[in-house]
DRENBA-25813 format. One record per atom (N, C-alpha, C): x negated, z negated, y negated. Coordinates in steps of 0.02 Angstrom, whole numbers, plus 50000, padded with zeros to 5 digits. Example, Ala and Ser with C-alpha at 12.3 -4.5 7.8 and 13.67 -1.06 7.14 Angstrom:
493404961050284;493854961050225;493404961050165;493584964650112;493164964350053;493554960649998;
This chain:
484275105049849;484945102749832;484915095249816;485325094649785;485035086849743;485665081849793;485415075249815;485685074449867;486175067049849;486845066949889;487115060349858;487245055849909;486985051249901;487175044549938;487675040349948;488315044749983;489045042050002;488685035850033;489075030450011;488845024150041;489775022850052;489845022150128;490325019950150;490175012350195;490025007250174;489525001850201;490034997850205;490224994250251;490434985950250;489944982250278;489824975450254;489374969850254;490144966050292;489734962150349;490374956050373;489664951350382;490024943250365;489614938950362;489574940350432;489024937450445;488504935650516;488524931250540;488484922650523;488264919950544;488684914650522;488944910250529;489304906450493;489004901450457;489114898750395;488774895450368;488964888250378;489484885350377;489934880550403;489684876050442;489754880150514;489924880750582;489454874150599;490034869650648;489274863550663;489244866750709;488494860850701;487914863750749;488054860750835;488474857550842;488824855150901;488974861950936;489314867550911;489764868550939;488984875150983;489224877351038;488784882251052;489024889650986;488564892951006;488674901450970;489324903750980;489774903351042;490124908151049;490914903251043;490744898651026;491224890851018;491604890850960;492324890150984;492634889250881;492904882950877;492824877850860;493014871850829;493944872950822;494244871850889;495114873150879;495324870050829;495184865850788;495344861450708;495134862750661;494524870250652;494384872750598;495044877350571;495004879850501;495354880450478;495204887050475;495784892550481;495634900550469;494994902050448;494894903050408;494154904950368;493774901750401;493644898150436;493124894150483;493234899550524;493534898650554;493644901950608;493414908750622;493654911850554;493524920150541;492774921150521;492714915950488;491854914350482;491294913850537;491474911050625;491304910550666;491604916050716;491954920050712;492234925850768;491754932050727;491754932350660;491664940450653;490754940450611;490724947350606;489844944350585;489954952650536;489704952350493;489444959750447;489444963250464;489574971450437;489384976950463;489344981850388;488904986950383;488984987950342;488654998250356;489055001250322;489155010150370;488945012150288;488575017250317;488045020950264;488255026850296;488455030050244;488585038650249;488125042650176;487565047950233;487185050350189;487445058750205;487625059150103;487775065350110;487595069950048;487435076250070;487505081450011;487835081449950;487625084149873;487875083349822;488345092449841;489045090849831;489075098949819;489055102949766;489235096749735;489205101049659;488635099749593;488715102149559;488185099649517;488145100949439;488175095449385;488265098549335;487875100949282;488275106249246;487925112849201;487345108849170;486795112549131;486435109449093;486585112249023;486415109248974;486655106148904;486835115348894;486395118148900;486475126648873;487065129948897;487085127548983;487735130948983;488255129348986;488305122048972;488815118348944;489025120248862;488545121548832;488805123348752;488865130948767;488815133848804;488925141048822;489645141448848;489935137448900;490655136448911;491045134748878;490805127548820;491305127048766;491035132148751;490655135648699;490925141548650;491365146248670;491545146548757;491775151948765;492745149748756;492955144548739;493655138048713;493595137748648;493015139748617;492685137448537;492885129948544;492695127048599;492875119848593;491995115248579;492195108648551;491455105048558;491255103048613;490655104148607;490155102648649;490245094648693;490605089748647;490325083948671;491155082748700;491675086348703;492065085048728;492305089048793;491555094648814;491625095748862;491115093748931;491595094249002;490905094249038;491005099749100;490725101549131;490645108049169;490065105849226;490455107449297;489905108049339;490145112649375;489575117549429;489595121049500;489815117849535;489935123449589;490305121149639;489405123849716;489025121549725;488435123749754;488525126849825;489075124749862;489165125849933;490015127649925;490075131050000;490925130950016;491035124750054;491415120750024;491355114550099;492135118450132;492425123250116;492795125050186;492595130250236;491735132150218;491805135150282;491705129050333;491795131550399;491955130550453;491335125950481;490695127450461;490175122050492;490325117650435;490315117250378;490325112450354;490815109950346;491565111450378;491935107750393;492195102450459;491615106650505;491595102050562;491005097350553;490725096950494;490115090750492;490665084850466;491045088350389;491605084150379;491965081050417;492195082750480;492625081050504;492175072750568;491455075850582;490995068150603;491095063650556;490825064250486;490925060350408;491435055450430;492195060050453;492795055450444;492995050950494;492725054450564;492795048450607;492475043350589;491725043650592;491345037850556;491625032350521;491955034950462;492245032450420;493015026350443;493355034550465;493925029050500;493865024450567;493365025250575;493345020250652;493065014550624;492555015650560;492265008050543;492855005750532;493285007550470;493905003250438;494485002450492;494635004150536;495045004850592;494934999350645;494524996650641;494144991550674;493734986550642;493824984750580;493514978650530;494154976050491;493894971350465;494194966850409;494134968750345;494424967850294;494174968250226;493694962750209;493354963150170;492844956450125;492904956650044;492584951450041;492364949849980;492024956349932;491364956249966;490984959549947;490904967849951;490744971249883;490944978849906;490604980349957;490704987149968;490554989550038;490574987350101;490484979450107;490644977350162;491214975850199;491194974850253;491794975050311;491774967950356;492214966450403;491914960550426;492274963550503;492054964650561;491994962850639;491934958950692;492264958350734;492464953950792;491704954450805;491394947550817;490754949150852;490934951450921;491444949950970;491474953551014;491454961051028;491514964050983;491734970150967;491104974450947;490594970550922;490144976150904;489584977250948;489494977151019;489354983651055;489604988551054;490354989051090;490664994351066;490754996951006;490584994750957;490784997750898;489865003250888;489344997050901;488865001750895;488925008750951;488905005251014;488665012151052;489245018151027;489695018250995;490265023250981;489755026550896;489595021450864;489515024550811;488575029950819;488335026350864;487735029350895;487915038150936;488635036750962;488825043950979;489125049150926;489225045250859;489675050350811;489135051450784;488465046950759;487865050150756;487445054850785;487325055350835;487335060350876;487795068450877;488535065350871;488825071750848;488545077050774;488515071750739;488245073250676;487785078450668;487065076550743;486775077150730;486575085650725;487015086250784;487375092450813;487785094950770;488215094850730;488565097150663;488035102450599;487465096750615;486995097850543;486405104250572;486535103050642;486055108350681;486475116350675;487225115850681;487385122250680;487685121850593;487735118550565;487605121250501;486845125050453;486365121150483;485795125450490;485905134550483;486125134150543;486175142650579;486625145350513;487155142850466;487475149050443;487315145350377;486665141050348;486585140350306;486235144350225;485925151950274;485725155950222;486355159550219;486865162150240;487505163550248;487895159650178;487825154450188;488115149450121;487885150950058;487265151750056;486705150750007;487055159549971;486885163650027;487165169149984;487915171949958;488145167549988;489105164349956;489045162449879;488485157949891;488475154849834;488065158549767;487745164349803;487235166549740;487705171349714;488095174549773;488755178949758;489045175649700;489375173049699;489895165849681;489675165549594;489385162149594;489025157449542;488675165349479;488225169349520;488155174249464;487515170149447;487645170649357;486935167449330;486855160349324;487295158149364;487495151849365;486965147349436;486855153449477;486365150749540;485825149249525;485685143149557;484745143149550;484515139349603;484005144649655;483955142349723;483585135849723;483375132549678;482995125449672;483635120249678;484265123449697;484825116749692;484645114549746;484495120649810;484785120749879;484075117749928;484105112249963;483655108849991;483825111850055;483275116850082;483185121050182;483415113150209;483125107450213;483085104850245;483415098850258;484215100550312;484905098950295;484845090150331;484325089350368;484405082750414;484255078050362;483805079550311;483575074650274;484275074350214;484595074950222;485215076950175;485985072350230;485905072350265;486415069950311;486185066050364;486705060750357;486465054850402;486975049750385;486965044050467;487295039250465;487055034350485;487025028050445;486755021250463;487245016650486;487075011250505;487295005650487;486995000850504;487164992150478;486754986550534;487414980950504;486934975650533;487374970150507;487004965550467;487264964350416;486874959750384;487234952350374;486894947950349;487084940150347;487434937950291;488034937150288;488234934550227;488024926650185;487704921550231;487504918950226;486824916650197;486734911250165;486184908150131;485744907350192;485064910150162;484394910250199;484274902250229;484034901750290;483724893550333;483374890850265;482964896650262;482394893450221;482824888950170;483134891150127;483374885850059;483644879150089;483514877150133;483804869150156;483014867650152;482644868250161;481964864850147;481824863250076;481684871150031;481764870149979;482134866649934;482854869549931;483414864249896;483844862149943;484004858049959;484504857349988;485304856149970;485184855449905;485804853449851;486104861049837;485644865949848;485734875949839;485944875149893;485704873049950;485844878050012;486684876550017;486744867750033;487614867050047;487994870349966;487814870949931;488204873649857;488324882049884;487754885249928;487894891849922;488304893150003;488154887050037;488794889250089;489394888250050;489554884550019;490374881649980;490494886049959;490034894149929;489964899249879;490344904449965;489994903849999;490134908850055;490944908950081;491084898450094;491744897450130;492144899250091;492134898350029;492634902649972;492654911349991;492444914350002;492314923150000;492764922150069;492564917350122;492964918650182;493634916050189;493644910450132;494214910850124;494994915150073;494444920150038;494754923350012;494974932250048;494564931050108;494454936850144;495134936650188;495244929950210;495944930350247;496324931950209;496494929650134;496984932950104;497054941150106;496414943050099;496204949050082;496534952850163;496304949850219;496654952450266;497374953150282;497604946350258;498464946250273;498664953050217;498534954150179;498904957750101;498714964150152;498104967250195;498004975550178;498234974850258;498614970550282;499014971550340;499654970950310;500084968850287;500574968050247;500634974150198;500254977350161;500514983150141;500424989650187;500064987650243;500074995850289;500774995950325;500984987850357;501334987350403;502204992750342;502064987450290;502754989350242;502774997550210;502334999950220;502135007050199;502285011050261;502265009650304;502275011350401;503105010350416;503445004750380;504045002350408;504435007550350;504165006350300;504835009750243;504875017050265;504405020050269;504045027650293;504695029850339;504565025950416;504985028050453;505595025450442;505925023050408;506605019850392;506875025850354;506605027750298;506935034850251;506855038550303;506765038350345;506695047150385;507275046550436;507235039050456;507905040850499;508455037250454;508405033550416;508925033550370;509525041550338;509145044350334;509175051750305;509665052550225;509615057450200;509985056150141;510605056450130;510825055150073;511385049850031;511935054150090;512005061350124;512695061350147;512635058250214;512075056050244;512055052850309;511665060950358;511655063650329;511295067950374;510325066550379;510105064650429;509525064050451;508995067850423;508395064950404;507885070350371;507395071250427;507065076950425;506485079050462;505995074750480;505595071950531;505175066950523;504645068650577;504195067050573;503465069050637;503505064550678;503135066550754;503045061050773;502575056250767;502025057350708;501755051650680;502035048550645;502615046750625;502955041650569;503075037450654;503245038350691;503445032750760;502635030450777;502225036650781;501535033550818;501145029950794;500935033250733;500685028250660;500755020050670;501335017950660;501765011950680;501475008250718;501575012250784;501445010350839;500645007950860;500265012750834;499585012350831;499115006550772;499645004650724;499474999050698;499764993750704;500244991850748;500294987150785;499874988050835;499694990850861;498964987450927;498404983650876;498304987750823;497524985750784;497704978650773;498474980050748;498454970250723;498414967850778;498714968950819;498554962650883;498024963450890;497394965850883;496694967450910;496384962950854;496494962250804;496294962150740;496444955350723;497014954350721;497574950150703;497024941350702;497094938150651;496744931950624;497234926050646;497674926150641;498054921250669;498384918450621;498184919350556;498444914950499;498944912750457;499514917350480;500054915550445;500434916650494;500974913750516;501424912250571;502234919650549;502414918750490;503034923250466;502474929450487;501914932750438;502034938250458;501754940950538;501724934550571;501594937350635;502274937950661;502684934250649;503534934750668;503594943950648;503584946150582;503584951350551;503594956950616;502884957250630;502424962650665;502664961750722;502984956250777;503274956550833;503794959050822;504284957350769;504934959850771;504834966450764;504424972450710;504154978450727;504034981750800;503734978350822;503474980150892;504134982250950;504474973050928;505104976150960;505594982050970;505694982750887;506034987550860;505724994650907;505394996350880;505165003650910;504805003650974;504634997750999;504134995851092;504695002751113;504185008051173;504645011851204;504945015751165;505105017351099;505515022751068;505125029551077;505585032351116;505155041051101;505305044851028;505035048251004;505125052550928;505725055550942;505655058950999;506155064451029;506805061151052;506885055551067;507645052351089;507845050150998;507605047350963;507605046150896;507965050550855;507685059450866;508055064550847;508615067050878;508865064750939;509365068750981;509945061150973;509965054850976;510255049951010;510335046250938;510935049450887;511235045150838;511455037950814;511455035650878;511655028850892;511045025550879;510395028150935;509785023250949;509415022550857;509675032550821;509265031150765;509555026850741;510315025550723;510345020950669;510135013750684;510225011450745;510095006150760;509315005150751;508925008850759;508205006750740;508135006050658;508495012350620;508265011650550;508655004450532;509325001550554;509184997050523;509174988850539;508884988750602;508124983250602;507574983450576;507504989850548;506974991050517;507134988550445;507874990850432;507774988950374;507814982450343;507704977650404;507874968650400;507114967150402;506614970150430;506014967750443;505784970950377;506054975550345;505614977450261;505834975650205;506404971750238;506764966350169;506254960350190;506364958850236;506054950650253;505074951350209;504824957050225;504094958750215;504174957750145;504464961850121;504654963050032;504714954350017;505244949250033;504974943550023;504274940550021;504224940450090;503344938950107;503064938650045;502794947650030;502524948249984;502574943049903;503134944549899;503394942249828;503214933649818;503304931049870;503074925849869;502134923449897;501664928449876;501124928149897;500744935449852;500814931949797;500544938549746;499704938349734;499594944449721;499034947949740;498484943249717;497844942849759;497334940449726;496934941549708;496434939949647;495884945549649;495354944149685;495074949249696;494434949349734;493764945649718;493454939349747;492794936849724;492464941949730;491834941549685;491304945649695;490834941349674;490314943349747;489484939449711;489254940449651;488924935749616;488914933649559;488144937149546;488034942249513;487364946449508;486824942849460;
């Protein structure tokens, strides 16, 4: 089976490039400026997800064999298999390791500069490893009982496919096919180039403090659109429509909320004073709201939807006055 390399990676700088040398390792300079700061608390991380191709596409014959069967051209079509079921059941519980993986890196990092990478509380990454060392482990166990119903698949698929199968897609050997990495790497310019150049080395920290300082932006904006995506969400639901009658709502539109207000406080950079006003006044709003008093207690809903709806006017400012930036990217 021909194999694809989901790369779900964040890189968080490491090491700060900045940072005087006064201060000890675990020391932040209270007069550095955000990006200093964020530059000296968090260090790289970067999550490698290795996974199976499921599908795979036709070759030239039976691609001009599918168009002819449209009488369409050749070069305006493309056609691939489908090689596996990813809903059976083992391979939906491997999926389902994949996604923790996934959401616990981003659930617990920063955005960056740089693709794939992420940026982390250096406090944070023991726990972050020994957790991701156990979803590895789960994994590992996922890929073991997918094993067991993997000739089971194989003949799904020879079913399936017709003349379309060809057992040279399908690789027996599923561990080398699945897997999860990660490490941390340095965003920073190598020791070495201060010997060499030294005129490179401070030019490529100035190259770094820029990325970190574009990373706070990058942080305030993808907290600012979850928080306003989170606030508007639950506002239409207890808002309800145009005759005032209440719409249906889960109790994840309250928990959701709730659960990303902890991350920001966990998370939270310090850097802009309004939208930390923002996210307390949130907190307030719903601190203590049950889903279930929300749906029974007419009064409490309206009164929450509309504080809510003062904290997603006020955000909607925010925004408007702090328009989007683009993303640096290292220069290849």
């Amino acid at each position: 089976m021909s194999t694809a390399n989901l790369t779900t990676a964040s890189p968080v700088s490491d090491s700060p490039a900045s940072e005087s040398h006064a201060l000890g390792d675990n020391e932040v300079n209270p007069m550095a400026s955000v990006s200093e700061r964020l530059q000296a608390e968090t260090t790289a991380v970067r999550l490698k997800i290795h996974w199976p191709s499921v599908r795979k596409t036709l070759s030239s014959d039976q691609t001009r064999q599918a168009a002819g069967t449209f009488d369409a051209d050749t070069k305006s079509v493309s056609a691939s298999k489908k090689l596996l079921d990813t809903n059976h059941p083992a391979f939906r519980a491997a999926t389902a390791v994949r996604k923790q993986a996934a959401d616990h890196w981003k659930a617990n990092t920063l955005p960056y500069t740089e693709p794939g990478m992420r940026l982390i509380k250096r406090v944070d990454v023991p726990t972050f490893d020994v957790f991701m060392t156990s979803v590895r482990a789960e994994l590992n166990e996922a890929v073991e009982q997918l094993e067991l119903h993997f000739d089971e698949l194989i003949d799904q698929a020879r079913e399936r496919l017709g003349d379309l199968f060809d057992p040279a897609d399908y690789d027996m050997n599923l561990h080398r096919l699945f897997g999860i990495e990660w490490d941390y790497p340095s965003c920073n310019p190598p020791e070495y180039l201060l010997q060499v150049s030294p005129q490179l080395y401070y030019s490529e920290c100035s190259r770094v403090q820029r990325r970190f300082d574009e990373a706070v932006k990058l942080a305030e904006q993808a907290f600012a659109d979850e928080l306003e995506q989170l606030v508007t969400h639950l506002g239409e639901r207890l808002r309800g429509d145009g005759d005032g009658s209440p719409k249906v709502f889960r109790d994840s539109a309250v928990t959701n909320l709730a659960e990303f207000l902890d991350r920001f406080q966990r998370l939270n950079i310090r850097s802009d004073d309004q939208l930390d006003r923002l996210v307390a006044d949130a907190r307030r709003i719903v601190g203590g709201v049950v889903p279930q008093h929300l749906r029974e207690q007419s009064e409490l809903r309206q009164r929450v939807a509309t504080e809510l709806s003062r904290v997603e006017a006020s955000l909607e400012g925010w925004m408007t006055e702090r328009p989007r930036r683009s993303i640096l990217r290292r220069s290849r």
